[in-house]
VEXMI-348796 format. One line per field, with one value per residue (C-alpha): residue in one letter; chain; x, y negated, z. Coordinates in steps of 0.001 Angstrom, whole numbers. Each point is the difference from the previous one (the first is absolute). Last residue first. Layout:
BEGIN
kefi <- A  ...
torro <- A  ...
xx <- X  ...
yy <- Y  ...
zz <- Z  ...
***
This chain:
BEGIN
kefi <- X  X  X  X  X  X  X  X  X  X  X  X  X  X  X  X  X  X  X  X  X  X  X  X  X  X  X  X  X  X  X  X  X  X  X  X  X  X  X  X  X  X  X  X  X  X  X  X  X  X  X  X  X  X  X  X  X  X  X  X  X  X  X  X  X  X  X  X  X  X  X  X  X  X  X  X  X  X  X  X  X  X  X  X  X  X  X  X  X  X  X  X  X  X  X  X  X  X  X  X  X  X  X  X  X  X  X  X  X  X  X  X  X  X  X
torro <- A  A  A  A  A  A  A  A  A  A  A  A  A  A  A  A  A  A  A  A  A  A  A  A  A  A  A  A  A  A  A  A  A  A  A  A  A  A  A  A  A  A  A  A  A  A  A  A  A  A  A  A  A  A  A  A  A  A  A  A  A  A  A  A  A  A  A  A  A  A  A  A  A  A  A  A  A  A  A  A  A  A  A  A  A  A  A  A  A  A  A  A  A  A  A  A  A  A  A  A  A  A  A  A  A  A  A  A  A  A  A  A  A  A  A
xx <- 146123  402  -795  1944  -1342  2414  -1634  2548  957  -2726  1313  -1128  640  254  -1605  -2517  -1426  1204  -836  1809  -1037  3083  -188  2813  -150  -1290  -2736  2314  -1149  -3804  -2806  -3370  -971  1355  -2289  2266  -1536  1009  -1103  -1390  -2561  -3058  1547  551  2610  -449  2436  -889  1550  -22  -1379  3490  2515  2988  -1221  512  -3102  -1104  -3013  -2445  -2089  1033  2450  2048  287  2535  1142  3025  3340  3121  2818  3438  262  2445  -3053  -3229  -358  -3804  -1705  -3500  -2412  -808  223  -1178  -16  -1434  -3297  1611  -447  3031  1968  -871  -1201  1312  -1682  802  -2460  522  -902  881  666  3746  147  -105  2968  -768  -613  -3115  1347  1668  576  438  1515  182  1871
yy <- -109872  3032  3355  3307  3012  2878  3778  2603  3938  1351  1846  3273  1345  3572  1725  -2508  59  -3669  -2340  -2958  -2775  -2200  -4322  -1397  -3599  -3441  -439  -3118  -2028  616  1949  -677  3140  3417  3190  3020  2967  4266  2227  3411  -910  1199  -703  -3483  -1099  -3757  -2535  -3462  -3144  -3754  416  1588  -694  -1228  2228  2753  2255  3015  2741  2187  2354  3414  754  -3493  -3213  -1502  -3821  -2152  2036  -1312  -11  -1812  -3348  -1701  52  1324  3593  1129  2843  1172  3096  3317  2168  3383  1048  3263  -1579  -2386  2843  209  -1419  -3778  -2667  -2996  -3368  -3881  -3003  -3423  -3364  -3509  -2615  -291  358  3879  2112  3466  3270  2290  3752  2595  3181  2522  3616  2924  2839
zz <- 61787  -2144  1465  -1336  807  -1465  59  1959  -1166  2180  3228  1427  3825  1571  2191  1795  -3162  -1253  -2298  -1345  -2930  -78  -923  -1131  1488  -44  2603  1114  -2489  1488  -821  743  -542  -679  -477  686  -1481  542  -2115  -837  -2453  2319  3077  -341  2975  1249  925  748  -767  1596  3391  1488  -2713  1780  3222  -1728  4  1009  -901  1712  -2373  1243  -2553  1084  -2574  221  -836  -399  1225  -258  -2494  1087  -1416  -2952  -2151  1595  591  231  1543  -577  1046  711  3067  1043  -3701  -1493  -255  -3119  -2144  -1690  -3228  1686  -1348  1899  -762  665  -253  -565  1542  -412  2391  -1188  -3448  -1389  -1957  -383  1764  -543  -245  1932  -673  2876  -821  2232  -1229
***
């Protein structure tokens, strides 16, 4: 059983910057795809940044120049550094990784950004 933990939400102003972290129970090599999805209030969730086994990654265009994604190989995670962020950066943020069998889903870390 897979598990991803994630870690680093919290309430920020707007401008601010955080940073978000997926451990994961496996080596991260097993994973085609890893990365971030966020569901804002009252909004469907949507993808925000992944990172791809062969080093390419993609980006919302919301948040395009403002965070990057990066995969740490050595502690088995997965980072999303967030800056600049805005009001409308509030969300539940999920760490997700896939195999290209099957797919994994943290439980959600809350990012809350004040005005």
């Amino acid at each position: 059983q897979v598990q991803l933990e994630e870690s680093g939400g919290g309430l920020v102003q707007a401008g601010g910057s955080l940073r978000l972290s997926c451990l994961s129970s496996i080596s991260i090599f097993s994973f085609t795809d890893m990365g971030w999805y966020r569901r804002a209030p009252g909004k469907e969730r949507e993808l925000v940044a992944m990172s791809f086994r062969y080093g390419s990654s993609k980006y919302a265009d919301s948040v395009k120049d403002r965070f990057t994604v990066s995969r740490d190989r050595d502690k088995n995670a997965v980072s999303l550094q967030m800056n600049s962020l805005k009001p409308e950066d509030t969300a539940v943020y999920f760490c997700y990784a896939a195999t290209g069998v099957d797919e994994h889903w943290g439980q959600g870390t809350q990012v809350i950004v004040g005005k």
